[in-house]
mmCIF file as Biopython writes it, N, C-alpha, C and O atoms, coordinates in Angstrom:
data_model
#
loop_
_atom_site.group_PDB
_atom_site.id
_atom_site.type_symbol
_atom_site.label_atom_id
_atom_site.label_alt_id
_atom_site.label_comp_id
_atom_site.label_asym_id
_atom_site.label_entity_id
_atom_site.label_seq_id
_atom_site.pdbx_PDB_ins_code
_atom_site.Cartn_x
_atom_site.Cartn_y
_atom_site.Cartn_z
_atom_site.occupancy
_atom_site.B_iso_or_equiv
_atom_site.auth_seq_id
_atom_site.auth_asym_id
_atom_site.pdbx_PDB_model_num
ATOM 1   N N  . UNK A ? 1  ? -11.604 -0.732 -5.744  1.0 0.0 1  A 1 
ATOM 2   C CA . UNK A ? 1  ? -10.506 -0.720 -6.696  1.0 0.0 1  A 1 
ATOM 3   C C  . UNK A ? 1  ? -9.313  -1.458 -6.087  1.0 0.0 1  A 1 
ATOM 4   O O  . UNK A ? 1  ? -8.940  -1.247 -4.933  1.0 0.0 1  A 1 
ATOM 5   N N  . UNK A ? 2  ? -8.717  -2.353 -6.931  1.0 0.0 2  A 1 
ATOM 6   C CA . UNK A ? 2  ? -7.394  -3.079 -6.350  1.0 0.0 2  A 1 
ATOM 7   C C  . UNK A ? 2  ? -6.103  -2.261 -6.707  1.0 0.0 2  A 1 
ATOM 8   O O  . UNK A ? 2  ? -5.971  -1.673 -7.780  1.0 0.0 2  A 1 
ATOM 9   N N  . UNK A ? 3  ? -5.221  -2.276 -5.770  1.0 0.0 3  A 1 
ATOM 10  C CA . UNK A ? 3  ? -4.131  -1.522 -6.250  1.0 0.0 3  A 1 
ATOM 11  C C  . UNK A ? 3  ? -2.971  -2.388 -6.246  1.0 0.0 3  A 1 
ATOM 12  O O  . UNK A ? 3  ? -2.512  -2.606 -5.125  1.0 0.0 3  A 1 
ATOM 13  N N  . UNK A ? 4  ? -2.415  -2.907 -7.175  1.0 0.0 4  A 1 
ATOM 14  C CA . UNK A ? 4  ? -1.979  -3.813 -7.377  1.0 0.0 4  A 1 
ATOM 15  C C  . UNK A ? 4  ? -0.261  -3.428 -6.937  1.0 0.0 4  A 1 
ATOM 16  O O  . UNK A ? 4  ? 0.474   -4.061 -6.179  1.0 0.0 4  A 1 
ATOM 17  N N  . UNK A ? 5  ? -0.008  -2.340 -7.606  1.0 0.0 5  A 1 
ATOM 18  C CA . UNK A ? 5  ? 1.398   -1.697 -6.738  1.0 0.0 5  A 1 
ATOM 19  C C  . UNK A ? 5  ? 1.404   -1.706 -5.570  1.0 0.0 5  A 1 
ATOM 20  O O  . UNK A ? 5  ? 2.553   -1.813 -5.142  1.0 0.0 5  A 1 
ATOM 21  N N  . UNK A ? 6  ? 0.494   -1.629 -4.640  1.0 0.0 6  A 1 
ATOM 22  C CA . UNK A ? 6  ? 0.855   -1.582 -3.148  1.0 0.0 6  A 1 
ATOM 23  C C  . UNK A ? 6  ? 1.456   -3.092 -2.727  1.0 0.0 6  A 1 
ATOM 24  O O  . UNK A ? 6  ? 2.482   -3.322 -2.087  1.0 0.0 6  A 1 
ATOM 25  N N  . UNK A ? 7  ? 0.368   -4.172 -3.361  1.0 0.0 7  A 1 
ATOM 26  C CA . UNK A ? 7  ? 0.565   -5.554 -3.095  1.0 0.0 7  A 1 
ATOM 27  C C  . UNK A ? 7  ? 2.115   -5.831 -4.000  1.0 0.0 7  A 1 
ATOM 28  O O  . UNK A ? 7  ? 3.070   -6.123 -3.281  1.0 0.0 7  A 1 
ATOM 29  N N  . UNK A ? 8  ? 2.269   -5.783 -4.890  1.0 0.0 8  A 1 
ATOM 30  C CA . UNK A ? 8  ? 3.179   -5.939 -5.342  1.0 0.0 8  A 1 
ATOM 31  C C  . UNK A ? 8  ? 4.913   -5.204 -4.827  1.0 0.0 8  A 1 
ATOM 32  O O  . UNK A ? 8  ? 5.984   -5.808 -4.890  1.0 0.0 8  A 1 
ATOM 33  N N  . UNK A ? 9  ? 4.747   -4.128 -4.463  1.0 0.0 9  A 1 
ATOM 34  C CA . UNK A ? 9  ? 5.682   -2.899 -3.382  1.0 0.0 9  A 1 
ATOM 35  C C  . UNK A ? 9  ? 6.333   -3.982 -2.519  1.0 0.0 9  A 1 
ATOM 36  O O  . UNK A ? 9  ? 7.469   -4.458 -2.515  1.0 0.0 9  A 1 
ATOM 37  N N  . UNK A ? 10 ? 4.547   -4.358 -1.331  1.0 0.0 10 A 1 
ATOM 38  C CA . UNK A ? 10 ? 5.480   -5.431 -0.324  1.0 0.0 10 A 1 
ATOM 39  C C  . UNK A ? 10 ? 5.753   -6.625 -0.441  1.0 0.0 10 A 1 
ATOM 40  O O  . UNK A ? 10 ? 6.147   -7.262 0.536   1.0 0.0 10 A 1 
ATOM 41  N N  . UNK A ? 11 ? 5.585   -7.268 -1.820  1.0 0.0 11 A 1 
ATOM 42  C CA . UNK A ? 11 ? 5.773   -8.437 -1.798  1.0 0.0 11 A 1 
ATOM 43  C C  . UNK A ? 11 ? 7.459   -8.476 -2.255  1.0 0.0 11 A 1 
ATOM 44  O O  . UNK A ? 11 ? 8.106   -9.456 -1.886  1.0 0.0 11 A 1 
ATOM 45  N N  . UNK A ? 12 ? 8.106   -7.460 -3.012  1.0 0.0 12 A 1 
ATOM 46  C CA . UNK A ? 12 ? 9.131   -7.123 -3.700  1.0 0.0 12 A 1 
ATOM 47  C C  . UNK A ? 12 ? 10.194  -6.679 -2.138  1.0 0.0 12 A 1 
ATOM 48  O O  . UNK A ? 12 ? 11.422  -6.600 -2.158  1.0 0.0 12 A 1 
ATOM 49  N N  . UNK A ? 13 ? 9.671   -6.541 -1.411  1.0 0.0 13 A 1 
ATOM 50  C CA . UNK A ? 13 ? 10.582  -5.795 -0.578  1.0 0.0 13 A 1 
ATOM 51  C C  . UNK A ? 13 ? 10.222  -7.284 0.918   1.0 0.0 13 A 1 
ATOM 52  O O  . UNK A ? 13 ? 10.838  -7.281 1.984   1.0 0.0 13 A 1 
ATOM 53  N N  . UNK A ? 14 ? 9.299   -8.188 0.605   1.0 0.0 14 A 1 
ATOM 54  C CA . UNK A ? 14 ? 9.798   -9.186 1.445   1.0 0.0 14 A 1 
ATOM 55  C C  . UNK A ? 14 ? 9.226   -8.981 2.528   1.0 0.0 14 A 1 
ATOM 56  O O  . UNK A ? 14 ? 9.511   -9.616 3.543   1.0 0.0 14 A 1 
ATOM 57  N N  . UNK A ? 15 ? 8.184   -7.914 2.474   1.0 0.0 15 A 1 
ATOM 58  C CA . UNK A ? 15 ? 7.346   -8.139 3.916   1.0 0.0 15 A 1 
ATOM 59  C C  . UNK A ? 15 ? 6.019   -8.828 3.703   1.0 0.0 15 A 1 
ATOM 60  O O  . UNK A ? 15 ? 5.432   -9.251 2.708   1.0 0.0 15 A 1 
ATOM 61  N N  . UNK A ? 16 ? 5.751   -8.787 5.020   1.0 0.0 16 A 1 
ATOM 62  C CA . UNK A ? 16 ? 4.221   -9.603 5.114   1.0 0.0 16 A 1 
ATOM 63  C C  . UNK A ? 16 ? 3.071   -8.173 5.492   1.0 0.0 16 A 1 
ATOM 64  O O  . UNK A ? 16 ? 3.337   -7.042 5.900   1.0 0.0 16 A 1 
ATOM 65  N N  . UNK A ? 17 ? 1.919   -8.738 5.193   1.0 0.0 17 A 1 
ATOM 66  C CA . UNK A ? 17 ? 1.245   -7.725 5.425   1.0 0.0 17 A 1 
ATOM 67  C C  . UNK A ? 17 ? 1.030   -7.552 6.992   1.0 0.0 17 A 1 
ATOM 68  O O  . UNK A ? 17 ? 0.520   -6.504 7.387   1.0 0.0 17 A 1 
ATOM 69  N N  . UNK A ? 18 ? 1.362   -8.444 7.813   1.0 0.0 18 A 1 
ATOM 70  C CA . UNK A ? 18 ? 1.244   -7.475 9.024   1.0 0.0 18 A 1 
ATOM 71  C C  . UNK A ? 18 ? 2.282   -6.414 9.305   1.0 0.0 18 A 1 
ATOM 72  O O  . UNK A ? 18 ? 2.042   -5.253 9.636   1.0 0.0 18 A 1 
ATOM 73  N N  . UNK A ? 19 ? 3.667   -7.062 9.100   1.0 0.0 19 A 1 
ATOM 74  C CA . UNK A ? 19 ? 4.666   -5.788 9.146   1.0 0.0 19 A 1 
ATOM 75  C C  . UNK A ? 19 ? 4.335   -4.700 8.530   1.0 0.0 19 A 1 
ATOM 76  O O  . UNK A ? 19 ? 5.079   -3.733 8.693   1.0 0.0 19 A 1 
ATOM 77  N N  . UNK A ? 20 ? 2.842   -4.517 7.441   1.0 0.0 20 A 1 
ATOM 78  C CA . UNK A ? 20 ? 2.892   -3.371 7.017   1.0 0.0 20 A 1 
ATOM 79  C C  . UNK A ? 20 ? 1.737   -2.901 7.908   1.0 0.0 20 A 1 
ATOM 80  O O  . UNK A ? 20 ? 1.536   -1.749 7.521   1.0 0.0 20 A 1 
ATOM 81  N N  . UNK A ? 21 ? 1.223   -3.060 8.491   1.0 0.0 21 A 1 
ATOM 82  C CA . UNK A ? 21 ? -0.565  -3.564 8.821   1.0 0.0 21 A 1 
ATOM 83  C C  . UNK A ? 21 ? 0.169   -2.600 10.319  1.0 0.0 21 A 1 
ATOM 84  O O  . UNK A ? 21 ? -0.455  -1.632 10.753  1.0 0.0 21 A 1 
ATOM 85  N N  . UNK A ? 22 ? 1.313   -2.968 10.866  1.0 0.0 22 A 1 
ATOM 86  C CA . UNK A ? 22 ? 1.878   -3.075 12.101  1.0 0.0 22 A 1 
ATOM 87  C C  . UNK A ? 22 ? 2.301   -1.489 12.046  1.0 0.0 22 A 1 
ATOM 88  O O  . UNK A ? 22 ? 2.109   -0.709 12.979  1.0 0.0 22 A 1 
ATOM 89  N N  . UNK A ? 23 ? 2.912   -1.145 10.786  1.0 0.0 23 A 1 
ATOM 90  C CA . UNK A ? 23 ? 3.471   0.215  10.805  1.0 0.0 23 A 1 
ATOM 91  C C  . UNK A ? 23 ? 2.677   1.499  10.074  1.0 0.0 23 A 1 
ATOM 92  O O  . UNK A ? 23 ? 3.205   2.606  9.970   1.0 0.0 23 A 1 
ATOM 93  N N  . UNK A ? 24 ? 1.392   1.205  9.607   1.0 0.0 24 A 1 
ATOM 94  C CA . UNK A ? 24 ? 0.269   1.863  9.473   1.0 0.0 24 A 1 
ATOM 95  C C  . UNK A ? 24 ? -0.546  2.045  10.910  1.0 0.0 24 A 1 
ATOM 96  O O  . UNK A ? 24 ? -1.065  3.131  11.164  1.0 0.0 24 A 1 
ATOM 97  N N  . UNK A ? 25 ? -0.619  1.116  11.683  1.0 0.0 25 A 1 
ATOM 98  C CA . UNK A ? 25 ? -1.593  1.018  12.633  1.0 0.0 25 A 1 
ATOM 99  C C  . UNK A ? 25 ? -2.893  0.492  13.085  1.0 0.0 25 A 1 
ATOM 100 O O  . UNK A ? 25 ? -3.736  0.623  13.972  1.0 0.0 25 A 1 
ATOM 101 N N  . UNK A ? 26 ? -2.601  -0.217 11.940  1.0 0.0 26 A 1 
ATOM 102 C CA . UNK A ? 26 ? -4.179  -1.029 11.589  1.0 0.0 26 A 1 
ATOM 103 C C  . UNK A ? 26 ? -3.804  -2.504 11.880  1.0 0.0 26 A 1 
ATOM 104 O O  . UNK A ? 26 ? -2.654  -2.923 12.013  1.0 0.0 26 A 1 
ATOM 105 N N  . UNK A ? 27 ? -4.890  -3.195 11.957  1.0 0.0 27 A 1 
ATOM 106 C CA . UNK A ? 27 ? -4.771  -4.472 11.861  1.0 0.0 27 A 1 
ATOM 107 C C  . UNK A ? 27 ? -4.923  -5.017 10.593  1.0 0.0 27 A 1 
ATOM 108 O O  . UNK A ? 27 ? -5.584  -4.471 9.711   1.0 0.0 27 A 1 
ATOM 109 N N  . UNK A ? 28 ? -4.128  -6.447 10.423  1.0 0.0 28 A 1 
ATOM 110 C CA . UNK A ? 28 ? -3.921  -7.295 9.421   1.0 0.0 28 A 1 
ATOM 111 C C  . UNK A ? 28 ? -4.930  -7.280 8.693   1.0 0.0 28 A 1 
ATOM 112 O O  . UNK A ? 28 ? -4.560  -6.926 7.573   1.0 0.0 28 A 1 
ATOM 113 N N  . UNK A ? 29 ? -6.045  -7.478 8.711   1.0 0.0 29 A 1 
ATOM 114 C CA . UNK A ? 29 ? -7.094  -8.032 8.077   1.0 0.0 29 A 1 
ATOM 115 C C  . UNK A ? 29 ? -7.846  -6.451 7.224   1.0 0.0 29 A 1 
ATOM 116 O O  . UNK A ? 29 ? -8.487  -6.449 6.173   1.0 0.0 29 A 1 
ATOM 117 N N  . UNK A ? 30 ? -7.518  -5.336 8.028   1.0 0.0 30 A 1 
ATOM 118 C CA . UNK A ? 30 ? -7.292  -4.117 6.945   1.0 0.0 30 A 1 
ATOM 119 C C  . UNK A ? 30 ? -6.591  -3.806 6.217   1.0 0.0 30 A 1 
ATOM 120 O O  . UNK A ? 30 ? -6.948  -2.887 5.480   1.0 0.0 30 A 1 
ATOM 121 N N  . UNK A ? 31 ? -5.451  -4.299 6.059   1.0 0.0 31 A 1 
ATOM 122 C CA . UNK A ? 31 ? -4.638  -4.158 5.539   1.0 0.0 31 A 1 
ATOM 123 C C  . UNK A ? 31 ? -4.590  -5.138 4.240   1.0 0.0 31 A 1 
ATOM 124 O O  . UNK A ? 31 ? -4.282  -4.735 3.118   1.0 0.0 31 A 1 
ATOM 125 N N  . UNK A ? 32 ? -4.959  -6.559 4.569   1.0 0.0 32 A 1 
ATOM 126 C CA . UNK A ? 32 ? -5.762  -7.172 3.593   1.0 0.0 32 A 1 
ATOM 127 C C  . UNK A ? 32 ? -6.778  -6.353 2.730   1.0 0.0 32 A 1 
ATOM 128 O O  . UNK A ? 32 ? -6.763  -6.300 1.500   1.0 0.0 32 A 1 
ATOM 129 N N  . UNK A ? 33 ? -7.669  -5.719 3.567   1.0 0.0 33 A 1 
ATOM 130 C CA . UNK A ? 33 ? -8.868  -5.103 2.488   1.0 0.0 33 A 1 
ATOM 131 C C  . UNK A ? 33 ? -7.968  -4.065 2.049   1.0 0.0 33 A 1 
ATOM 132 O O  . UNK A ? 33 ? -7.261  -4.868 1.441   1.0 0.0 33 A 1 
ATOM 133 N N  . UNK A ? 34 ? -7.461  -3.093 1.864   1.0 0.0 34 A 1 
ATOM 134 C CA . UNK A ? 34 ? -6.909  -2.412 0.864   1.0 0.0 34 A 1 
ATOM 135 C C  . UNK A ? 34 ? -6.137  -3.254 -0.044  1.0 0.0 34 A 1 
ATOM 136 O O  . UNK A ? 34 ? -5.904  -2.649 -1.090  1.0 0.0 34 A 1 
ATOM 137 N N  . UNK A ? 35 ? -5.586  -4.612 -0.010  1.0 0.0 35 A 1 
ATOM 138 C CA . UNK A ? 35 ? -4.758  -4.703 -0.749  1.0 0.0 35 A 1 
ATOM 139 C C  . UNK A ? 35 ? -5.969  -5.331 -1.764  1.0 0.0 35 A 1 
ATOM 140 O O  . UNK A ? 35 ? -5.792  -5.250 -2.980  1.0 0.0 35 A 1 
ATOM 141 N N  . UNK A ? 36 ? -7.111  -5.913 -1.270  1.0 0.0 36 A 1 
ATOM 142 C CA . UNK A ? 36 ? -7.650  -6.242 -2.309  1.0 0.0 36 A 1 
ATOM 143 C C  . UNK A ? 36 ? -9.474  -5.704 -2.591  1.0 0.0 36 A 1 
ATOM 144 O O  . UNK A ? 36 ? -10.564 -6.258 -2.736  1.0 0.0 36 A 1 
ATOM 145 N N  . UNK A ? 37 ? -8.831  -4.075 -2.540  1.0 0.0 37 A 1 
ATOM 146 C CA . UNK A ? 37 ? -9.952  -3.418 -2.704  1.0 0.0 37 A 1 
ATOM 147 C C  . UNK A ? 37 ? -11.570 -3.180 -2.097  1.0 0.0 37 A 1 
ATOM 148 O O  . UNK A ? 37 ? -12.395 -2.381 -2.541  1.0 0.0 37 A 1 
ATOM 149 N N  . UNK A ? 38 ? -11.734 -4.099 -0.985  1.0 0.0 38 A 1 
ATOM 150 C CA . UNK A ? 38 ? -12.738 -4.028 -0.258  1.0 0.0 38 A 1 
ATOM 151 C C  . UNK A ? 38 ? -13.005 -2.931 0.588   1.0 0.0 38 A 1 
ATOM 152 O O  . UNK A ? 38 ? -14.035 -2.468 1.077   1.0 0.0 38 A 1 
ATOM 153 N N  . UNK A ? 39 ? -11.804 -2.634 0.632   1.0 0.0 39 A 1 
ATOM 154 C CA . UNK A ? 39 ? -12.501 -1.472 1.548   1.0 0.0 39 A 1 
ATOM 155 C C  . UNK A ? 39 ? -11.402 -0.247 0.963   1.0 0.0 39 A 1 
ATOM 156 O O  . UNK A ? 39 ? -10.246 -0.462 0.600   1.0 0.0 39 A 1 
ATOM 157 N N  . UNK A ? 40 ? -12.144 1.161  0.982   1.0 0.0 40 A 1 
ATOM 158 C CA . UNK A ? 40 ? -11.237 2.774  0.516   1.0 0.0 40 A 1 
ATOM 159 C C  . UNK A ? 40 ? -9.582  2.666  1.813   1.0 0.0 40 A 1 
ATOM 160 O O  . UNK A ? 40 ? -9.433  2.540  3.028   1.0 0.0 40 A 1 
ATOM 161 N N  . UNK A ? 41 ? -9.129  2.739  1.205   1.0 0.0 41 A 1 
ATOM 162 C CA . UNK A ? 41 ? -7.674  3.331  1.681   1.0 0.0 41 A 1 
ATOM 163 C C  . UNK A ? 41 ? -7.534  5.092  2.163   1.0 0.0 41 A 1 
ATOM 164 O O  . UNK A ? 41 ? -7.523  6.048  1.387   1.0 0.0 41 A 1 
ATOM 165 N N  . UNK A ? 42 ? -7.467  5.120  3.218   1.0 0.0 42 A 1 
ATOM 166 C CA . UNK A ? 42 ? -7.775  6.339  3.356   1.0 0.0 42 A 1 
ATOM 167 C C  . UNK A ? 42 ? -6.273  7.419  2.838   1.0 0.0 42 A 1 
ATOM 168 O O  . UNK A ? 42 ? -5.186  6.878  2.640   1.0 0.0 42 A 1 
ATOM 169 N N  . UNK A ? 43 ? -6.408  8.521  2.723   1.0 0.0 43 A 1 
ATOM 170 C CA . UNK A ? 43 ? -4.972  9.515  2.417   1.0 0.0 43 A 1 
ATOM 171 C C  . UNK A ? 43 ? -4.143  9.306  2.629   1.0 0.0 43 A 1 
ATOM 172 O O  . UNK A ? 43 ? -3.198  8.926  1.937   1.0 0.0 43 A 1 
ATOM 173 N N  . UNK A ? 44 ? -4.306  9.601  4.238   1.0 0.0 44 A 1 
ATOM 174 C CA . UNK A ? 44 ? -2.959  9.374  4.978   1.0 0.0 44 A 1 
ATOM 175 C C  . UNK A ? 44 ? -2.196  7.942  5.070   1.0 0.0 44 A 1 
ATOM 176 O O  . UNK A ? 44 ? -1.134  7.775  5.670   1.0 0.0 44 A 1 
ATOM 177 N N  . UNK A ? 45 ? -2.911  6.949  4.382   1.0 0.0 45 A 1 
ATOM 178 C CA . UNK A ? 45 ? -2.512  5.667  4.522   1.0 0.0 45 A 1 
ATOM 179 C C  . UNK A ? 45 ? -1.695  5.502  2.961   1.0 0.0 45 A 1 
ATOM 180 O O  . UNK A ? 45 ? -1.040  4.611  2.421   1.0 0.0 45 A 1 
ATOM 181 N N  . UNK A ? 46 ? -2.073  6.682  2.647   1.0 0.0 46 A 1 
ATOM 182 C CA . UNK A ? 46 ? -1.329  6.195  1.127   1.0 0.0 46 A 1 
ATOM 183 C C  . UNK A ? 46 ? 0.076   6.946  0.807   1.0 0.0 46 A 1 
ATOM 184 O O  . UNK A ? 46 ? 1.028   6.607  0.103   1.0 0.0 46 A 1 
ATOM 185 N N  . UNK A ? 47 ? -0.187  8.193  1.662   1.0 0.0 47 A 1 
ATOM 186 C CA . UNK A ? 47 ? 0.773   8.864  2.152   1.0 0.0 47 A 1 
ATOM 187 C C  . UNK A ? 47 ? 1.825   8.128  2.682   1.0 0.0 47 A 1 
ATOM 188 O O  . UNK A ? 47 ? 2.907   8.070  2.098   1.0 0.0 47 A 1 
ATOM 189 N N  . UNK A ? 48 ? 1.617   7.582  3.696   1.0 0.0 48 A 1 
ATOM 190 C CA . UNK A ? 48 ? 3.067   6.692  4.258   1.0 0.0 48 A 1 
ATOM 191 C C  . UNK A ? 48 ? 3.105   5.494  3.834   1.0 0.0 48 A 1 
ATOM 192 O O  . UNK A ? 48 ? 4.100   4.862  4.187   1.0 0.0 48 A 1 
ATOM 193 N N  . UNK A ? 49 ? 2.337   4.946  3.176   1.0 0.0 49 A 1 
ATOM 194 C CA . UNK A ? 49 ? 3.006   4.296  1.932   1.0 0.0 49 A 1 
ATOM 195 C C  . UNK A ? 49 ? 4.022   4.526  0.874   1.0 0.0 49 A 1 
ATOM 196 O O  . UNK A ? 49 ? 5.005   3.886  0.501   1.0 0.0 49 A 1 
ATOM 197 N N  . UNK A ? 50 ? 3.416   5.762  0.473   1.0 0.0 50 A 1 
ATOM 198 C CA . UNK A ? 50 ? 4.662   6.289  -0.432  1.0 0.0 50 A 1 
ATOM 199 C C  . UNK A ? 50 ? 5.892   6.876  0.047   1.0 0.0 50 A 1 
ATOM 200 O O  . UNK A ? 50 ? 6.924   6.923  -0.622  1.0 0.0 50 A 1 
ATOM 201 N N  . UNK A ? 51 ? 5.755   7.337  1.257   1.0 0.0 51 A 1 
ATOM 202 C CA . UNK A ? 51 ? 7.201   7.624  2.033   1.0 0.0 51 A 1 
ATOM 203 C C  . UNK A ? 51 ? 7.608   6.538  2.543   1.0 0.0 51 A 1 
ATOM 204 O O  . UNK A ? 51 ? 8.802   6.360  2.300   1.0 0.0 51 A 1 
ATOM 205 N N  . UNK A ? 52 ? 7.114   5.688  3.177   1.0 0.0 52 A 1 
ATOM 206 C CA . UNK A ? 52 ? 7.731   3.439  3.101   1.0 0.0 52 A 1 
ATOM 207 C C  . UNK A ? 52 ? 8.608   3.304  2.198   1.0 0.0 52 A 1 
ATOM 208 O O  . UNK A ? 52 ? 9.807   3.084  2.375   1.0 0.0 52 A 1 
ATOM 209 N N  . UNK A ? 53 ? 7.920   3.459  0.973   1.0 0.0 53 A 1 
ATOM 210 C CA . UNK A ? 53 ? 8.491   2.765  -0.412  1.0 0.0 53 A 1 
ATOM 211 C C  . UNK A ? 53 ? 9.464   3.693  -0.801  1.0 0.0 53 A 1 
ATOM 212 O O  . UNK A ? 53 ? 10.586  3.256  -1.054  1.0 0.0 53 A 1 
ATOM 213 N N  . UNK A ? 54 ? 9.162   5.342  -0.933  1.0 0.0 54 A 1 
ATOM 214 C CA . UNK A ? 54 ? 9.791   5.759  -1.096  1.0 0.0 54 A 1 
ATOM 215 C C  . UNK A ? 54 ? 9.372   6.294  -2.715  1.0 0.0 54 A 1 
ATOM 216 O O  . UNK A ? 54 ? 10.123  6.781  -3.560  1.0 0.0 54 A 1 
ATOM 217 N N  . UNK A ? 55 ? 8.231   6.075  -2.781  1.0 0.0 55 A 1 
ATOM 218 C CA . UNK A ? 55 ? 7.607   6.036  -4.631  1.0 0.0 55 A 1 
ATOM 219 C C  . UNK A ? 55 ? 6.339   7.208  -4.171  1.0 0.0 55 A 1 
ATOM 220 O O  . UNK A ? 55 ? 5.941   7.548  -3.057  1.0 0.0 55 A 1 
ATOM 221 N N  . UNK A ? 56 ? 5.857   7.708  -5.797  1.0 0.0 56 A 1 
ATOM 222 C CA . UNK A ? 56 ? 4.979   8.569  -5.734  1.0 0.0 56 A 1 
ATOM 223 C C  . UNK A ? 56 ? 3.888   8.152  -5.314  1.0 0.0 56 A 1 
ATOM 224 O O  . UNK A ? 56 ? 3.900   6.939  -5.102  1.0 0.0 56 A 1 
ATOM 225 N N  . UNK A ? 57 ? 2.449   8.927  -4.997  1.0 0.0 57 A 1 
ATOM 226 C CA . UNK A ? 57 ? 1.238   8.097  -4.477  1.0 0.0 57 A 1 
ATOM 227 C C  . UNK A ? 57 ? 0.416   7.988  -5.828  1.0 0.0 57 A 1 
ATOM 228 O O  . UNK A ? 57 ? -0.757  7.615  -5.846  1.0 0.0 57 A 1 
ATOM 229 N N  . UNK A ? 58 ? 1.299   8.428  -7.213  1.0 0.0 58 A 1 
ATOM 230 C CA . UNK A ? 58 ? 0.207   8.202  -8.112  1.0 0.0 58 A 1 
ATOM 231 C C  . UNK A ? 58 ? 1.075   6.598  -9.005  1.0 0.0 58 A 1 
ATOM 232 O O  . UNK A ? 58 ? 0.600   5.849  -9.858  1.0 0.0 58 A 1 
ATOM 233 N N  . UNK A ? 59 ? 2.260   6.586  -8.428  1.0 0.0 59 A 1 
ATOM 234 C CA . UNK A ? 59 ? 2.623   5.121  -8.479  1.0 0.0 59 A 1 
ATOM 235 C C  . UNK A ? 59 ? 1.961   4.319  -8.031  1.0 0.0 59 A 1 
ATOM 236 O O  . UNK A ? 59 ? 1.916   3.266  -8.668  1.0 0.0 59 A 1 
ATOM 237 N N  . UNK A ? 60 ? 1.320   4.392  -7.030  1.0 0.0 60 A 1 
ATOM 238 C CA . UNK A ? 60 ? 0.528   3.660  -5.539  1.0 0.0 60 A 1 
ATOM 239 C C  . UNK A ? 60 ? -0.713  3.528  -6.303  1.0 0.0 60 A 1 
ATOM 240 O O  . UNK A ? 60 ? -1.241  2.416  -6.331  1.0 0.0 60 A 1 
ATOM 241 N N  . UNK A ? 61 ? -1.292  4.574  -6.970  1.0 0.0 61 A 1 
ATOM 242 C CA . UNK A ? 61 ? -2.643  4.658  -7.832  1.0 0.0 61 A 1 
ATOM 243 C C  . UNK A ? 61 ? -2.711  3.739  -8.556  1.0 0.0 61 A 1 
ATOM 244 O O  . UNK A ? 61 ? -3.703  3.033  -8.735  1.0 0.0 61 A 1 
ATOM 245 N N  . UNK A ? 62 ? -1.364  3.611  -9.200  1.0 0.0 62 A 1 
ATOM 246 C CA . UNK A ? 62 ? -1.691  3.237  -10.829 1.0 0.0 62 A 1 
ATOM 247 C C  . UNK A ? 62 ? -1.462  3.951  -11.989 1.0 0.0 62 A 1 
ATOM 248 O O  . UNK A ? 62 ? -1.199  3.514  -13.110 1.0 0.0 62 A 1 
ATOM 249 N N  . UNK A ? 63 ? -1.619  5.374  -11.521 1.0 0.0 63 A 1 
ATOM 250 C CA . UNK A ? 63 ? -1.643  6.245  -12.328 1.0 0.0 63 A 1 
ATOM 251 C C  . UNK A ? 63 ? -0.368  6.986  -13.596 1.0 0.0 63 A 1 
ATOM 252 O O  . UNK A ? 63 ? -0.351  7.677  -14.615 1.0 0.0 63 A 1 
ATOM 253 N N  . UNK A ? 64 ? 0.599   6.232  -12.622 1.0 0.0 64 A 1 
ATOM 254 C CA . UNK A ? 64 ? 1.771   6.156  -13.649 1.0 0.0 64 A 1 
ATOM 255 C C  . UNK A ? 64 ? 2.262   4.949  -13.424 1.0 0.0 64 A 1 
ATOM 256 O O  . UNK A ? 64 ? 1.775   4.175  -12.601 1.0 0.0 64 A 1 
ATOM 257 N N  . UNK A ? 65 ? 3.565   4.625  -14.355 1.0 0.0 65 A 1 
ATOM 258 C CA . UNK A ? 65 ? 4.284   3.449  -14.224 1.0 0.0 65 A 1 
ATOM 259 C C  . UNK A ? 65 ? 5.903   4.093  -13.596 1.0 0.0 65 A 1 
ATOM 260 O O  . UNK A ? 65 ? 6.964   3.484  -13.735 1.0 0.0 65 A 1 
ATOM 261 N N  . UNK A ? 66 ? 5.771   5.274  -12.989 1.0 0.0 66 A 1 
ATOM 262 C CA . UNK A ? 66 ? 7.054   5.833  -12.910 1.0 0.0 66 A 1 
ATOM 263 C C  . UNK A ? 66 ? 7.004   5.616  -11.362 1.0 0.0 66 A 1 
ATOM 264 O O  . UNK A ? 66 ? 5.946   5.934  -10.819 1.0 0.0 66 A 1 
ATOM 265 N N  . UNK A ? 67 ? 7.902   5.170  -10.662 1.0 0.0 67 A 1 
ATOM 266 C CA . UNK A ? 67 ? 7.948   5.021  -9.151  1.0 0.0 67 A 1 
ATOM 267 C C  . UNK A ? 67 ? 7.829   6.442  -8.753  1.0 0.0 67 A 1 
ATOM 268 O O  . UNK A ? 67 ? 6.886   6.870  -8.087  1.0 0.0 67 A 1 
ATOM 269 N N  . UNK A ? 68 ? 8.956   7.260  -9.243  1.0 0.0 68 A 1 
ATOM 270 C CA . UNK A ? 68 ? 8.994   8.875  -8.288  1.0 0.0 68 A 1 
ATOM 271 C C  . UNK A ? 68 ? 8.310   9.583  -9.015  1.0 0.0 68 A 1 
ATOM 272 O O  . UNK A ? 68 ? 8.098   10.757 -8.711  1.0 0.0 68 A 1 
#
């Protein structure tokens, strides 16, 4: 599944995916596969995503269009 809010989150806020890749703990090229669905995003990765951004994790889903 692609999550298009995550990609869209850091592109709006001007980072690159390693700066995000960097503060998850993962490397770049995972961080790539979540953004374009190849590989599951695990919890906790979606978790501090949404405390990053500062938005809900069902924003992060998709699942709403409401950030909080």
């Amino acid at each position: 599944m692609i999550f298009k809010n995550i990609r869209s989150l850091r592109e709006d806020h001007d980072k690159t995916q390693q700066e995000l890749a960097d503060y998850l703990n993962v490397k770049q090229t995972t961080y790539s596969k979540y953004e374009l669905g190849k590989i599951n995003i695990p919890i906790e990765v979606f978790i501090k995503l949404a405390d990053y951004y500062h938005v809900s994790v069902d924003y992060l889903l998709g699942r709403t269009t409401r950030k909080k």
